[in-house]
N, C-alpha and C positions, 0 to 999 in steps of 0.2 A: 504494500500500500504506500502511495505515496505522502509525503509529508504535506497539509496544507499551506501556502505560503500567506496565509494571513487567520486570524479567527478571532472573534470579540473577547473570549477569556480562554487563556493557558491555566489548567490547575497540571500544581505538580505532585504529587504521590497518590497513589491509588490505593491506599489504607480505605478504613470506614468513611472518613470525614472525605477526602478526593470523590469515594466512590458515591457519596451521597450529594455533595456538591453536583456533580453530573447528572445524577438523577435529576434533582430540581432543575438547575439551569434546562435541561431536557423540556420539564413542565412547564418553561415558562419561555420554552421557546427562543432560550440562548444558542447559539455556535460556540462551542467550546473542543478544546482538545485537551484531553488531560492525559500524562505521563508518565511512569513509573519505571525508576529505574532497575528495579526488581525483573526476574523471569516471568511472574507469575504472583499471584495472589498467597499471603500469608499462607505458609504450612507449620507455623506452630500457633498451637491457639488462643495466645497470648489473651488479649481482652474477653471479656465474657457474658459480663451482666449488662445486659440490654435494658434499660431502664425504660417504669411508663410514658414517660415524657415521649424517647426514642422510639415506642413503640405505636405512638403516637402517630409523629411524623412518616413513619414509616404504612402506616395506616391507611395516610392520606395519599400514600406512592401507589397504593396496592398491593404492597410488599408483606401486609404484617403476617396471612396464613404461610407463605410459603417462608418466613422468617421461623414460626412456632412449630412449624413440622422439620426446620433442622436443630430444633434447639431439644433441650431438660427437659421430660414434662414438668407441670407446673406445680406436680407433687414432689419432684427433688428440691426444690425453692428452697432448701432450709441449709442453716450453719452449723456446723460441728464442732465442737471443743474436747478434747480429752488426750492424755496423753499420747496412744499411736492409735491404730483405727480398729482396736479391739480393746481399748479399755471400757470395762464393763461400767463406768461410775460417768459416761460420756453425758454431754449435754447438749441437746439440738432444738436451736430457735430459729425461727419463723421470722420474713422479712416485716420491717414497720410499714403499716398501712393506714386504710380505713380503719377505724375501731370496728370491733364488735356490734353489730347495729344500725353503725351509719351509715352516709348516703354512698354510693360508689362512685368514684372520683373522678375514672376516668376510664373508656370501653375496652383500652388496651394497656393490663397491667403487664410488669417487665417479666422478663424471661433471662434464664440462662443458655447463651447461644456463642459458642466458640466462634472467638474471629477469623479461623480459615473459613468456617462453615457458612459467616454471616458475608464473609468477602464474598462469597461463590453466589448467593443470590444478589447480593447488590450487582457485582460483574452481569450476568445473566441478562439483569434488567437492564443496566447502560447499557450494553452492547445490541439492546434491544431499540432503544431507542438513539442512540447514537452510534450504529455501526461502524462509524470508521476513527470515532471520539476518544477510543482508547488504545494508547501505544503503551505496551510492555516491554523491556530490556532498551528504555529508553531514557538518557540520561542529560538532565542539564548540567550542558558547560557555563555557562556563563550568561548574563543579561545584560542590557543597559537601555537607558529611557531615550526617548527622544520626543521630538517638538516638532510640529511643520516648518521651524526654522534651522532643523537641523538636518545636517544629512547624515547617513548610515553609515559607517567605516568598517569593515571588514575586521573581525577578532582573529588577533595571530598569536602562536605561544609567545608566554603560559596564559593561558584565559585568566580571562580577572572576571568577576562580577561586582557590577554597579549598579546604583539606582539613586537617581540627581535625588535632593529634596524638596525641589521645586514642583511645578504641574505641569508633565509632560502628556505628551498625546497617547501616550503606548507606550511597549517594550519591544524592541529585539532579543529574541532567544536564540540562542544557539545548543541543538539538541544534539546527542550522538546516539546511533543507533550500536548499543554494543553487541552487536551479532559480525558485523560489518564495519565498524566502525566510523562508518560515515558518516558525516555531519551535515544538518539543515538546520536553515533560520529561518525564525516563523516571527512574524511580527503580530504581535494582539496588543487588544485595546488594555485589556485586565490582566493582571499575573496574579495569582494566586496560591500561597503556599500551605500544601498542605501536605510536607513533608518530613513532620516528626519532628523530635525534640531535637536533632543535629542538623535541622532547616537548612539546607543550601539558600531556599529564597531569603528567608529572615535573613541570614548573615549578610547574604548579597545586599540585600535593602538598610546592613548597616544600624539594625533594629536589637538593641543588646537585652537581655533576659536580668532579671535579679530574683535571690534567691537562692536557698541553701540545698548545696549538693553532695553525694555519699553519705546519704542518712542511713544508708543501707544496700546491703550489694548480695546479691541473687544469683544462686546456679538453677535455670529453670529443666528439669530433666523428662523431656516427655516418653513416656514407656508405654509398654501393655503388659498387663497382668492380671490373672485371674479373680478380680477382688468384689464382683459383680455382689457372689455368695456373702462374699466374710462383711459388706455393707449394707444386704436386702433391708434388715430393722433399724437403717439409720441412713438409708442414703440422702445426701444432700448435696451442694452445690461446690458447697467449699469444706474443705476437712485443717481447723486452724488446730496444732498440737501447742498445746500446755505443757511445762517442764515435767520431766525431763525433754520433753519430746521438741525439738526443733522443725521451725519452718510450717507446711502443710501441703494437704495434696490439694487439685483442682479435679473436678469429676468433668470429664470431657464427654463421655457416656453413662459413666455411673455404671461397666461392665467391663468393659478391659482396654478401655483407653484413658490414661489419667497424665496429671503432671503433678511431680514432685519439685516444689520451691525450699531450696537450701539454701540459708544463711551460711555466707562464708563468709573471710580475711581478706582483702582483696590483698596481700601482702604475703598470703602463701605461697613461698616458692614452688610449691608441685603444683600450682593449678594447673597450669598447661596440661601436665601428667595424669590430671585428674579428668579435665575434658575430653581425653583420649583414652581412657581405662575405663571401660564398659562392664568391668566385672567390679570392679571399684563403685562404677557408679549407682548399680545395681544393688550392690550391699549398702549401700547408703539408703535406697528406698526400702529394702527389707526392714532395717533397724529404723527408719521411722515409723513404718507400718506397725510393726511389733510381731513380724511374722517374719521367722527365720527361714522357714522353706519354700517361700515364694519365688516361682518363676517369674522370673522378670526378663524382659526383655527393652532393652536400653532401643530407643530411636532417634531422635538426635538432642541436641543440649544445647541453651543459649542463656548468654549471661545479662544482668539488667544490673541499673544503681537505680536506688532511690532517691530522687529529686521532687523541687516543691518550687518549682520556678515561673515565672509569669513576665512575659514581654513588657517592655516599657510600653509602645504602643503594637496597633493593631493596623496600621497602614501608614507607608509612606507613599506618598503621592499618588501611582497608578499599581504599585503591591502589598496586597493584602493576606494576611496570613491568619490561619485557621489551626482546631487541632491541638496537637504538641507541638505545632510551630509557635502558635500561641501565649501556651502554657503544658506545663509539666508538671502531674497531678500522682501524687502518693495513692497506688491501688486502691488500698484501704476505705473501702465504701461502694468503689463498683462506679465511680462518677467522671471519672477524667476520659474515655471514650466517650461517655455520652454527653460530655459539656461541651467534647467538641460538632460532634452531629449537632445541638445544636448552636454552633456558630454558623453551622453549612445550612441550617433553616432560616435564620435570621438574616445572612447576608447573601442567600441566593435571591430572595425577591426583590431585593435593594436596588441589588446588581443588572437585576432584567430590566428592574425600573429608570434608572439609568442608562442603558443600552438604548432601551426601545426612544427613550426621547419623552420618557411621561413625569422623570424625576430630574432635580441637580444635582451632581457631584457631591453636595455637601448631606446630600441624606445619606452617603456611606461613612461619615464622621458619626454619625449613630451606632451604627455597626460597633463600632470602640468601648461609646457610651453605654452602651446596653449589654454587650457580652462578657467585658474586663472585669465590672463589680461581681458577675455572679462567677467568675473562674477566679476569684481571687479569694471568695468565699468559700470555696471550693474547694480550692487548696487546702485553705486555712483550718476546716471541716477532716479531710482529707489526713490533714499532718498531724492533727490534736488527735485523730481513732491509731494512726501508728503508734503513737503512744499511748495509747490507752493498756494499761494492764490487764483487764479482766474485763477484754471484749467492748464492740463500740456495737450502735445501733444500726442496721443494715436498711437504710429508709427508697423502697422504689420509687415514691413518689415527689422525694423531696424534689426535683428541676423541674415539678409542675407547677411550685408557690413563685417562680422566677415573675418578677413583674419589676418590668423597665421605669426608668425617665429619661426621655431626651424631645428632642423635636418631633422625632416620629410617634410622638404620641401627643394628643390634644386633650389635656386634663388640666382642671382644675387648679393654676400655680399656688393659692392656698392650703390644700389638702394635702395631710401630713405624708411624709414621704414614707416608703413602705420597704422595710431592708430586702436587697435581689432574691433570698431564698428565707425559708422559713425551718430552721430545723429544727424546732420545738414540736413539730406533729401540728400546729392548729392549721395549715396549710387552708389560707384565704384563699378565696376565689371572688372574681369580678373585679372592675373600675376599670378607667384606663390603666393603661400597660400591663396589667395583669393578663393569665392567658382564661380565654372564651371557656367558661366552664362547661363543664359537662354534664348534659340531661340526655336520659332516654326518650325516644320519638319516638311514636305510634302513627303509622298514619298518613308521613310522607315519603315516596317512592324513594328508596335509594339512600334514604337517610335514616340509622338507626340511633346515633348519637348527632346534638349540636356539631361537633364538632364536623362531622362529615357535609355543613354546608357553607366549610372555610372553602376561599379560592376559586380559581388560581390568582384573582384582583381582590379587591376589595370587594368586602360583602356588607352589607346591609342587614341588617335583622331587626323585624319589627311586626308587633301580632295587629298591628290595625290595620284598615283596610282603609283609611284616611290617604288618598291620591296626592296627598303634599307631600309625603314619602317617595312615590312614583316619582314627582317631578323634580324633589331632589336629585336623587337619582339619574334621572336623565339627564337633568339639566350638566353632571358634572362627567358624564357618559361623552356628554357630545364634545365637550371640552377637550376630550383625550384621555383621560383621566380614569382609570379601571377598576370601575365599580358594577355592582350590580345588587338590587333590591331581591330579599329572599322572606318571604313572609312564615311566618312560626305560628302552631297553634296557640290560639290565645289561653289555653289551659295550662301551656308550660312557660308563656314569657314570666309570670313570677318567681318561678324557681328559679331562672336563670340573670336577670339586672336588676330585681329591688326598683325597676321604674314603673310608673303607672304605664297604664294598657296605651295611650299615644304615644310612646318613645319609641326608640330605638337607639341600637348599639351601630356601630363600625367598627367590624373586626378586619386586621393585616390578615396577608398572607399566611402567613407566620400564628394565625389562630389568635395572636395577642389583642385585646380591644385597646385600638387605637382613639375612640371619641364614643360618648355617650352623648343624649338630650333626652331631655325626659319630655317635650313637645316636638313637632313640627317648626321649626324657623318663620317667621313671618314672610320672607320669599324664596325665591327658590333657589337662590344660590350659595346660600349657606353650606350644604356639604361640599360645592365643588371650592371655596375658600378653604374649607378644612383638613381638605385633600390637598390645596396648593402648598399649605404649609407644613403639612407633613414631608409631604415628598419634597421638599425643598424647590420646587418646580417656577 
């Protein structure tokens, strides 16, 4: 296939956050090319816990049955403690939710779903809608910005990567096909990085990270072994051992594919010795298990540190980074994969709005504003459970209390500000920035939850049949401006805005409600002003 010589956004790694990126920009009818300089899609199954939030978005892709059919059933969802995976005195809890009783939060709670596993459907579906969108064993050399007053210079060794501070038109890339080694330049409007915590873009853009690093250093060993039996009456998600017992296992099947996480020295001289010693490595899972006759068999091994790092910023000029380019988030909670899925929800509809010519530039200075407070809580949430002694609280719905302030939100400047995430459990719902809660429909084709009558513009929601709604609506329709009226039975607008029966909500893309009115506007151009300043337009 050939290389495209131009496309409106470059994403670079084809992780979750690259592969989800693609998907939306897809939805929303961007040209994009996105890159990885891998073979091939994750084959260890690093990340795992697919959060509701994530399950969420993935929801609105179409992705979420064929997501839960490669994952855990939903009866493994649980945590384990005890010294190795047959102490009899073991302890296994259940993730934080809804209480006992209450109302259900959200259509699609999280799942345990192996990142090779979850790579292969994401892949599947971009390749579905963007056939020729994704290159593999392809690697950026280098970038630099440009300006319609500048022209293009040809990169000669050693490549450097740049990116001015100023506001350029685009980027030049320079990619290398490592099969062949041959090199193309693509020029796109957007760069965007989403390539892990050793970000080529980020560096390239000169974007420095703060924050404390080798909190912790990891032999992750993924094996198979008969342990299906020895876990029937306790199988769970995660297997955390308690002293003596070091490290834990991850259930990849909950049958005979697992991964052993071993704390080591990163200063032991045999590690090398030890990466390569497969009988060695093998006895190391035995004596955590607490099973000395276990077959094991060793399949490959990969080493991690523990970091707690967060980007100064989220964009220079025409690159933007996502992900672990972003931030770099302490396991511990199941949340640093899914904070960056959503960064890739949050700023793919920005980006299209942008593109298309219906937003300005400066509604991607939101993107910073709205995604850096909740990944810095994140962290922070993140770094306090590593240190937790005696276990931290496993919450799936905590990145559903996420509720912004910036300009892409029209609220109230009075009304007390409301912290990015909630991890106390009371987990709010409604106002602006907050995200479009969730009620069961009855009733309307195709829609079983609110949630499913987000997008792919702006929506409208409102149970009267008052035509000053209509001609909002249109009036900010004709504009340009991508909206669309969706009327709700008036039996469920209570449960969902606390407004009387005239109002209505504007929910973003992104599910987030952007602007409430508990009336009608006296004319009709009220929502398309409300739209102009959102989108910066």
């Amino acid at each position: 296939m050939r290389f495209p010589a131009t496309t409106s956004v470059l994403i670079v790694g084809a992780g979750p956050v690259g592969l989800t990126m693609s998907l939306l920009l897809s939805g929303h009818g961007v040209p994009h090319l996105l890159v990885e300089a891998h073979q091939g899609t994750s084959r260890h199954p690093k990340a795992r816990g697919v959060s509701a939030r994530s399950m969420e978005i993935f929801r609105r892709l179409g992705l979420e049955a064929d997501i839960r059919q490669a994952g855990l059933p939903a009866s493994h969802v649980f945590f384990y403690r005890g010294r190795d995976l047959v102490d009899p005195d073991f302890v296994r809890t259940g993730v934080a939710g809804a209480p006992d009783g209450g109302a259900e939060r959200t259509p699609s709670p999280g799942l345990i779903c192996s990142q090779d596993a979850l790579e292969a459907v994401l892949l599947r579906q971009a390749r579905e809608l963007a056939p020729d969108g994704v290159r593999f064993a392809t690697r950026l050399l280098s970038f630099t910005e440009f300006t319609e007053f500048t022209e293009f210079t040809e990169f000669t060794e050693p490549a450097t990567v740049g990116a001015s501070a100023g506001g350029g038109e685009g980027v030049h890339a320079v990619l290398e096909d490592r099969a062949t080694g041959d090199r193309h330049t693509v020029r796109a409007d957007w760069l965007i990085g989403c390539d892990g915590a050793a970000s080529t873009v980020r560096t390239g853009a000169g974007i420095a990270m703060a924050g404390p690093t080798g909190l912790g250093h990891f032999l992750s060993i993924r094996f198979e072994a008969p342990l299906g039996e020895v876990v029937a009456d306790r199988a769970s998600a995660s297997y955390f051992l308690t002293e003596p017992g070091r490290g834990g296992f991850l259930a990849v099947d909950n049958d005979r594919h697992w991964i052993y996480q071993h704390p080591y020295d990163p200063g032991r001289a045999d590690l090398a010795d030890l990466l390569g010693d497969h009988r060695q490595l093998a006895r190391l899972v035995r004596d955590a298990a607490g099973l000395p006759d276990l077959d094991v068999t060793v399949r490959d091994t990969q080493t991690w540190r523990l970091d707690a790092q967060l980007a100064d910023t989220y964009r220079r000029s025409r690159v933007l980074i996502a992900g672990d380019a972003a931030h770099v988030t302490p396991p511990t909670g199941g949340h640093g994969m899914n904070t960056g899925i959503g960064d890739a929800d949050n700023l793919a509809w920005k980006l299209a709005a942008v593109v298309a010519g219906s937003a300005g530039e400066a509604l991607l200075d939101t993107y910073q504003a709205e995604r850096r407070p909740v990944a810095r809580q994140v962290i922070d949430l993140s770094l306090a459970n590593s240190r937790a002694r005696t276990g931290y609280r496993i919450d799936d719905e905590l990145l559903l209390t996420a509720a912004y302030r910036s300009t892409a939100v029209h609220a109230d400047p009075d009304a007390p500000a409301r912290p990015p995430l909630d991890p106390d459990g009371e987990h709010p719902d409604g106002g602006p920035g907050g995200r479009l809660p969730h009620l069961c429909l009855a009733g309307l084709p195709g829609a079983a939850s609110t949630l499913d009558l987000i997008g792919p513009g702006f929506t409208l929601l409102t149970p009267t049949g008052d035509p000053a709604w209509q001609r909002q609506a249109d009036t900010a329709a004709a504009a340009g401006l991508p909206v669309v009226l969706r009327p709700l039975p008036a039996a469920d607008w209570p449960g969902l805005s606390g407004l009387p029966a005239t109002g209505a909500l504007l929910t973003r893309p992104d599910g987030h409600i952007a602007w409430q009115a508990p009336h009608p506007p006296a004319g009709d151009a009220e929502l398309r002003e409300v739209l102009r300043r959102i989108l910066s337009a």
